[in-house]
N, C-alpha and C positions, 0 to 999 in steps of 0.2 A: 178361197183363203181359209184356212186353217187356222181357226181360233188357240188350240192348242198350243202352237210357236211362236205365238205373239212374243214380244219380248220387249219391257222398256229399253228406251233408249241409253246409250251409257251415258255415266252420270246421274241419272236421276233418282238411284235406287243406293239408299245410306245407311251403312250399319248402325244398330243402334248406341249410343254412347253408353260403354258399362262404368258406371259410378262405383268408385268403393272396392272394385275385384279383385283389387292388388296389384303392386308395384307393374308388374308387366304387362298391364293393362293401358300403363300410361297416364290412369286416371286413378290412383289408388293413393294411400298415405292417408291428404286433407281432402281426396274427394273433389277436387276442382273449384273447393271453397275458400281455398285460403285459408291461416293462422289463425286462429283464434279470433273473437269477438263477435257481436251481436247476427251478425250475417251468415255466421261459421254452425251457427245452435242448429237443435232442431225445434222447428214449432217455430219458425220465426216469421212475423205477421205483419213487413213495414208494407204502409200505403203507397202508392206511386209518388215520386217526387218528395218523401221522405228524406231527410238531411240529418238524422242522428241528432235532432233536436236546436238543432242552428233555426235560425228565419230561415224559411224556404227562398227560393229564388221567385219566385211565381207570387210571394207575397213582398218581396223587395224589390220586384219589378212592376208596381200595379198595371204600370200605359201598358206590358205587351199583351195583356188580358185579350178576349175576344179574336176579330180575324177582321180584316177591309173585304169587303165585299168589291169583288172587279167586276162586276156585271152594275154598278148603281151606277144608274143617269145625273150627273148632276146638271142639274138646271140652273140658272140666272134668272133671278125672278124680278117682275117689273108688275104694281099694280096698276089697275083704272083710272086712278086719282093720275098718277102720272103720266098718264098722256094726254092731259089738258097742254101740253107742252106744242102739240101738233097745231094748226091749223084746221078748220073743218073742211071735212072731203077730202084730207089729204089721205097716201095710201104709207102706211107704216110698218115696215118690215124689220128685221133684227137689225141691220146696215144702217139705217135712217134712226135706230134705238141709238147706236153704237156713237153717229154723227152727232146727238143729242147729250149723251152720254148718261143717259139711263143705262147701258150696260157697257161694262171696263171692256169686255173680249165677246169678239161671235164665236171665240173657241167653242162654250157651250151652246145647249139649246136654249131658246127661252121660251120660260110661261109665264103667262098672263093671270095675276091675279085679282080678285074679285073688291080691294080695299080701295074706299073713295070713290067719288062719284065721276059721272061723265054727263057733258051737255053737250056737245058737238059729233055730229055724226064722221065716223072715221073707217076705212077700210083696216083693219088689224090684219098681218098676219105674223106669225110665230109657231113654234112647235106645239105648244100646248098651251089650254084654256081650262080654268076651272068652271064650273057652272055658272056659280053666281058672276064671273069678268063676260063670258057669252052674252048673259040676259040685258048686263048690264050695257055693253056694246050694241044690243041689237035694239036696246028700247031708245037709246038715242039715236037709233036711226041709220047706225054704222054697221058695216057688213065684218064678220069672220072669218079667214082661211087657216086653216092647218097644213102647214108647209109640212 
């Protein structure tokens, strides 16, 4: 292969735009800037999103600030304290939360958090545990799974 004859591909290779060269250029007269006014000068220095001194849109619109994250788990969360709700020895999973109505939808996952006490040993499981709902499950006697 002969480095020599390479050649880009057609299309890919763009004259450069001549600004200012004269009428037959296509781009001559106003230069591609338009008539007159702040944007036509030279030296002209607006910031992005700039409005010629109006409210921005970006400050009349505060909610579209930021971005939603689509990768964030949302969880339903159910404390300790409320599963005195169960029976002891019973096994408790997101379904028998749901029958209970500690949680509206098993659409999400649920975790288990650590507010409230527990006296009855209970089989838990659900998607997640904070530490302190763990300890607190295991010292009454009840066992943890992580579904």
């Amino acid at each position: 292969m002969d480095q020599s004859k390479l050649k880009p591909p057609a299309g890919a290779k763009h004259k450069k735009k001549r600004v200012g060269c004269g009428d037959g250029s296509g781009h001559g007269t106003f230069s591609t800037r338009g008539c007159k006014g702040q944007k036509s000068r030279a030296g002209r220095d607006l910031r992005p999103g700039f409005e010629g001194g109006q409210l921005p849109i970006i400050k009349r619109l505060p909610w579209t600030r930021g971005f939603t994250n689509v990768a964030k788990i949302q969880y339903t969360i159910v404390n300790v304290g409320d599963l005195r709700l169960f029976d002891a020895g019973s096994e408790i999973d997101p379904q028998a939360m749901h029958e209970k109505g500690l949680v509206k939808s098993i659409e999400f996952p649920v975790k288990i958090l650590g507010n409230g006490e527990l006296e009855r040993a209970l089989t838990v499981k659900a998607n997640k545990f904070s530490a302190s709902a763990k300890s607190k499950i295991e010292a009454a006697g009840g066992k943890v799974e992580e579904i």
